[in-house]
N, C-alpha and C positions, 0 to 999 in steps of 0.2 A: 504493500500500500504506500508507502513512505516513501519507497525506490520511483513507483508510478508518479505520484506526487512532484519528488524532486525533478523527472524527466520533464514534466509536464512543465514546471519553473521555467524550467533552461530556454523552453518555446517562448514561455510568459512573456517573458526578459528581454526576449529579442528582436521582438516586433513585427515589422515588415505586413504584407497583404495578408488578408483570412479570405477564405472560397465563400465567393458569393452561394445562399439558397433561396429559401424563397421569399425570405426577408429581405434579399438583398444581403450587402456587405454587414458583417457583424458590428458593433457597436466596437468604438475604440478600447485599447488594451487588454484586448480578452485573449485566451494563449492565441496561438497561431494555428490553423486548423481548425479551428471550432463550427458546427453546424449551428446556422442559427435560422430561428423560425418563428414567423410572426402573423396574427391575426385576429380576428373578434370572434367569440363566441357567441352561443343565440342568445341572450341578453343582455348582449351590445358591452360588454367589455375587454378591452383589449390586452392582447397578452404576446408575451416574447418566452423562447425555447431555446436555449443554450445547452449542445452536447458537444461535450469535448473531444477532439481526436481518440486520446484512450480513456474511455471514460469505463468508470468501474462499477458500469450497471447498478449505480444509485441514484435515484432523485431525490431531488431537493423541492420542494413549493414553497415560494418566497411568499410571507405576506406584509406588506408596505407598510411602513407607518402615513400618519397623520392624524387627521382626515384631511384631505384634500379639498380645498372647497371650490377649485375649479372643473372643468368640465374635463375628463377624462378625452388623452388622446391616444393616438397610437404609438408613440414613442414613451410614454409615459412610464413605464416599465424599466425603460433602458439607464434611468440615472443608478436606480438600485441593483442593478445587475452591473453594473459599472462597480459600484461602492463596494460591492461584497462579491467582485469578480474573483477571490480566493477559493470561493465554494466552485466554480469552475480551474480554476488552477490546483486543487486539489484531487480531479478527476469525476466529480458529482457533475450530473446533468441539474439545470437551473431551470424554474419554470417559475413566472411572476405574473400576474395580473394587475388591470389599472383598476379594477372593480367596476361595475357597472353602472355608479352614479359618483357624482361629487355627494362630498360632503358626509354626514355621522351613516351609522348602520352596520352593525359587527356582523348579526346574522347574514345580511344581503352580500360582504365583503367574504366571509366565509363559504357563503354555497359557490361562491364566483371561484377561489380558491381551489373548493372541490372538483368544481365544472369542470376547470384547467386537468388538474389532475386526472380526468377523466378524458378529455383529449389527451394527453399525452399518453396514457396506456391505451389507447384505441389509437393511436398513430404510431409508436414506437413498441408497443407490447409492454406488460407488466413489469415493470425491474424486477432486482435483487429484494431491494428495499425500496421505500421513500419515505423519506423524512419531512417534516416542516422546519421552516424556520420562519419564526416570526421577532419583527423587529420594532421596536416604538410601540405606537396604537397597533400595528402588527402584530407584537408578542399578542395582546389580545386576543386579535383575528385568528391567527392561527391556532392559540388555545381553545377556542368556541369550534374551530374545525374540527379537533380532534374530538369535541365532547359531541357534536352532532353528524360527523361525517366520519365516525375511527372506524366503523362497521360496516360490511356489506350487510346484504338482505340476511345473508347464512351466519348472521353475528360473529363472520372471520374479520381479524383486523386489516384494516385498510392503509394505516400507518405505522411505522413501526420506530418510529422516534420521531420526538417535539424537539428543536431547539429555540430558546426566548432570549433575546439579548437584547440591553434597556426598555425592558418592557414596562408596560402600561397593565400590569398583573392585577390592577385591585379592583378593575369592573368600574362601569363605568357611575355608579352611585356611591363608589369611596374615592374615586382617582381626581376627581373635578372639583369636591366639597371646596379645595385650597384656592381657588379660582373663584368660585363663590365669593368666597371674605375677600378675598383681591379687587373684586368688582366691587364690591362697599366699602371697603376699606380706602382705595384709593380716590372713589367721587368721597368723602370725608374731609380727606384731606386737600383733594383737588376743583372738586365741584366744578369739572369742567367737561364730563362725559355721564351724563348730558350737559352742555354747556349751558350758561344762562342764557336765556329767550326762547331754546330748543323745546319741543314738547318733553312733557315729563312719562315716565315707562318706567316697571319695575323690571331692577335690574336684573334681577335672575334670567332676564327674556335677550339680556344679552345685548339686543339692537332691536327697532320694532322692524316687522316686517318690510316696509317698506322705506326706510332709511336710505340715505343715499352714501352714507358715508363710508368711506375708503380706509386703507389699514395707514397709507401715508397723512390721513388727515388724522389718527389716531394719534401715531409717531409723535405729530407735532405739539398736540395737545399736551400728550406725556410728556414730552421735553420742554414743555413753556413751565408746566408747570414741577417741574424738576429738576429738570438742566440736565438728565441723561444723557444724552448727545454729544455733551460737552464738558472738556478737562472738569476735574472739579473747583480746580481757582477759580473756573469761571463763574460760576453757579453764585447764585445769588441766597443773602440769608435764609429767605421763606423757600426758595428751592431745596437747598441744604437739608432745614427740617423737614420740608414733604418726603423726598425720598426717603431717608434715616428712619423714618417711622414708620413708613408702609414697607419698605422692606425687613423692620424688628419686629413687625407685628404679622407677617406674611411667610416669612422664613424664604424667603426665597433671593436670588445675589441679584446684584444691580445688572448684570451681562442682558440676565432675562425679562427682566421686568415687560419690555416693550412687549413681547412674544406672549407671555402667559397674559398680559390686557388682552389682547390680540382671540386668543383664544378664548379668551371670558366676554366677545364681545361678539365674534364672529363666528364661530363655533357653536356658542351658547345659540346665537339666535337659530343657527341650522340645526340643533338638537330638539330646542324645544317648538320651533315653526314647522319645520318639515319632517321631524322623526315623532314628537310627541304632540303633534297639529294643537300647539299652543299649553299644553300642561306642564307644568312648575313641577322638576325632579327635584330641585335646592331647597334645602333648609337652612337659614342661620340663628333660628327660635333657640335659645340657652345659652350661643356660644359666647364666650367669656375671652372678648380680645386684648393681650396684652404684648408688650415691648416699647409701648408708644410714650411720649413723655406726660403725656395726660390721660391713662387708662380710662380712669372714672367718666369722662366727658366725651371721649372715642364709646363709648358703649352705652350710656345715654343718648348720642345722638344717630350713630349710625344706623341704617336703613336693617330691617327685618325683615322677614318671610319667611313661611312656612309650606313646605314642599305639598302638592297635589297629591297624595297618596295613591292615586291611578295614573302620574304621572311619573311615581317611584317605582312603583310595577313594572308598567310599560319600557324605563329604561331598565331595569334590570331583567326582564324579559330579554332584551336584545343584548346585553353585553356582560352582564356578571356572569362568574367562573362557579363553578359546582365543587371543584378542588377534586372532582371525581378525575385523575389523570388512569390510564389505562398501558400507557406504553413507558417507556423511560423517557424522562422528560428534563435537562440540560435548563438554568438561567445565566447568564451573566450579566450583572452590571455593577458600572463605574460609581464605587461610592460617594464620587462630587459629584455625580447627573444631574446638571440644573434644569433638566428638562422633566425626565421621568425618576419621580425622587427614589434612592436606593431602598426607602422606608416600606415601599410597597411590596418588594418581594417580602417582609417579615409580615407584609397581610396576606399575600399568595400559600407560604408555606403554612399560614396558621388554616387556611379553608383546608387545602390539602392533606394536614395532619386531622383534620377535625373527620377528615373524609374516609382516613383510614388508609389512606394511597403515599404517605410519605414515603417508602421503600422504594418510589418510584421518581423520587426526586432528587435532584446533585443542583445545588445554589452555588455559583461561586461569584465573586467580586474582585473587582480592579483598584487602584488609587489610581484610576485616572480623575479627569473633573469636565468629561465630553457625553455626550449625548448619541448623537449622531453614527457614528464610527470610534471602533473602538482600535485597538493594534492589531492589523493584521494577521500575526502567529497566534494571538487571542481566538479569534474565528476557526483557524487551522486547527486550533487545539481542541474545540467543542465536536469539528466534526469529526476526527482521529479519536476520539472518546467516545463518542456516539458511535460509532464502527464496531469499536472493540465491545462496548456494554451489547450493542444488541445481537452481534455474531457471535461473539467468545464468551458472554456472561460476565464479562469482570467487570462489574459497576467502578466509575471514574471519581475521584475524592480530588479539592483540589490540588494537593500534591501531586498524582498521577496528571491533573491539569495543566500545572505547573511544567511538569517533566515532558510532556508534549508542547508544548509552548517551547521551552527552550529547544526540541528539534526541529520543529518549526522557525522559530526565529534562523538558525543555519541558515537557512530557503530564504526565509520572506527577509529578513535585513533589519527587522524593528523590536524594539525591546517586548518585554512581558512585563508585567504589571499584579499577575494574580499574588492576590492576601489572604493566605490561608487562616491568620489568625482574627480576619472583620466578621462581624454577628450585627445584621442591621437593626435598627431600635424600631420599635411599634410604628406604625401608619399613626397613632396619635400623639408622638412625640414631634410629629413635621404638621398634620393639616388637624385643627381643632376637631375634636369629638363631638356629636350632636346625633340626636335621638329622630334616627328614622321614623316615617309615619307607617 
């Protein structure tokens, strides 16, 4: 495998043309030789097939983070098969979907998933294996595949290993709550989203349906009234204090702030206008905000609400986890993730344990402080684990993580990073606690 692997590198490295198929020419850096294959399925989502010269009769189903809240195109596939062109330099076939709408919906993003997967063993015949791998709002998506799609008709498995890296593990009724308080917390101190004269809207709805406003008119807002943007010399006194407080009270670093408004503004309205056709999943009724320099007065004035209890269904219908995992199942993430906080895998494993299926779980974590992408021989090393647990039996700890990562690194050139001695603290030590309805 290893040997296959490093062969595969040597192509990686070196560039030069790939054979056109019927995609056309592969997307850039992928080994040399690679088949690649592109098109929509019957409910209009588009998708790309990367099989490697020698490939080791494994698949892989890529499932995307976001949500994306633009209109799905045909190249849409090809940045994430770019990013994590390792899982093709390692000898796996790659298959990714754009999903078949913009914007929220775990279930919808997951049967599109399946669908792929289903062409692919009805175009190339069943592999060895196939694996998931889901990443960001991914990890999600592909965990909800494996809980509704792990079986055929003859309850055989269909999957035979999960991998989740910086995932979005807590469902979407515990991963968001932080985004909640972010959205009140910052018109508190900002009071400029809604701005004054603009109509007034409760914020859990995010943006009203018909808003016209843009993510660069948000930008700006933010940074008038913060000075983000800008060195911090520059920033003015009242700037100064507005950031300091809403990010001591939010827990979240100044890099993100712009991004997580972003998502509590534009996201939120696609969750609750198009996924929950106008019902309130958020609650902030009990929570008790504190870091600020004036607690007592941040919590007497800021804005309330109390979640639609068919609203709280509805999204947990579509994206909470059951912790029922059924195959071996791989996480990794960077415990500085400004994006998807490290706190969530310690809610993933507590469903999981709750569910009886921990024996089927390997957590391991980085001291990176990235999101996005993680170290290359990192990736190398979940799938070279994932190999050995589900052919040989030998379940992966991460010292044996570790010890693949450093053969990997040989190949890929980049360091490792796993910490075998990090235990992440509770989901309510990062986003306030509060009592579902």
């Amino acid at each position: 495998m290893r040997l296959i692997a490093a062969a595969i590198m040597v192509l990686f490295l070196s560039g030069g043309p790939v054979r056109s198929q019927e995609a056309g020419t592969c997307p850039q850096d992928l080994p040399v030789g690679s088949a690649c294959y592109a098109g929509r399925d019957p409910r209009g989502a588009y998708y790309w097939i990367v099989i490697p010269e020698l490939w080791n009769h494994v698949l892989v189903m890529h499932s995307h983070g976001g949500p994306s809240l633009k209109v799905p195109g045909p190249d849409d596939p090809t940045s994430d098969l770019q990013r994590f062109r390792v899982t093709v330099a390692e000898g796996f076939a790659w298959a990714g979907s754009s999903y078949r709408h913009a914007g929220y919906g775990v279930r919808d993003a997951a049967q599109d998933t399946d669908a792929l997967r289903q062409i692919f063993w009805s175009k190339f015949g069943r592999p060895k294996y196939t694996l998931l791998h889901g990443q960001s709002w991914g990890a999600n998506v592909a965990a909800k595949t494996a809980e509704l799609f792990g079986k055929d008709s003859s309850s055989k498995p269909v999957y035979d290993g999960v991998i989740l890296t910086s995932g979005v593990v807590g469902g979407g009724t515990r991963s968001y709550d932080f985004r909640a308080d972010l959205r009140v917390v910052y018109q508190y101190f900002c009071k400029n989203h809604p701005a004054p004269g603009e109509p007034d809207y409760p914020l859990w709805e995010g943006l009203p349906a018909d808003s016209k406003l843009k993510t660069g008119d948000l930008d700006a807002r933010i940074d008038a009234c913060t000075g983000v943007e800008h060195p911090e010399s520059s920033r003015t006194p009242a700037q100064k204090r507005a950031l300091s407080n809403i990010l001591a009270v939010i827990h979240i670093p100044e890099r993100t702030l712009a991004s997580h408004l972003a998502w509590a503004t534009f996201t939120f309205r696609d969750i609750v206008q198009r996924q929950l056709h106008g019902k309130n999943p958020f609650s902030n009724v009990g929570v008790r905000y504190a870091g600020s320099d004036d607690d007592r007065a941040l919590n007497a004035a800021v804005e309330r609400f109390g979640a639609d209890p068919q609203g709280v269904r509805d999204l947990a219908y579509d994206s909470d986890l059951s912790g029922v995992l059924t195959v071996p199942t791989l996480t990794m993430h960077a415990e500085d993730d400004p994006t998807a906080f490290v706190e969530l895998e310690s809610a993933f494993h507590d469903m999981v344990a709750r569910a009886g299926r921990d024996s089927l779980l390997v957590q391991s974590f980085t001291t990176e402080h990235e999101h996005s992408k993680l170290a290359t021989p990192e990736y190398a090393a979940q799938l070279r684990a994932m190999m050995s647990w589900i052919s040989d039996g030998r379940k992966p700890s991460v010292v044996t993580l570790s010890a693949d990562c450093a053969e990997a690194q040989k190949i890929y050139g980049e360091a490792c990073y796993f910490d075998p001695d990090f235990h992440p603290q509770p989901l309510e030590s990062r986003s306030y606690p509060r009592v579902k309805p």
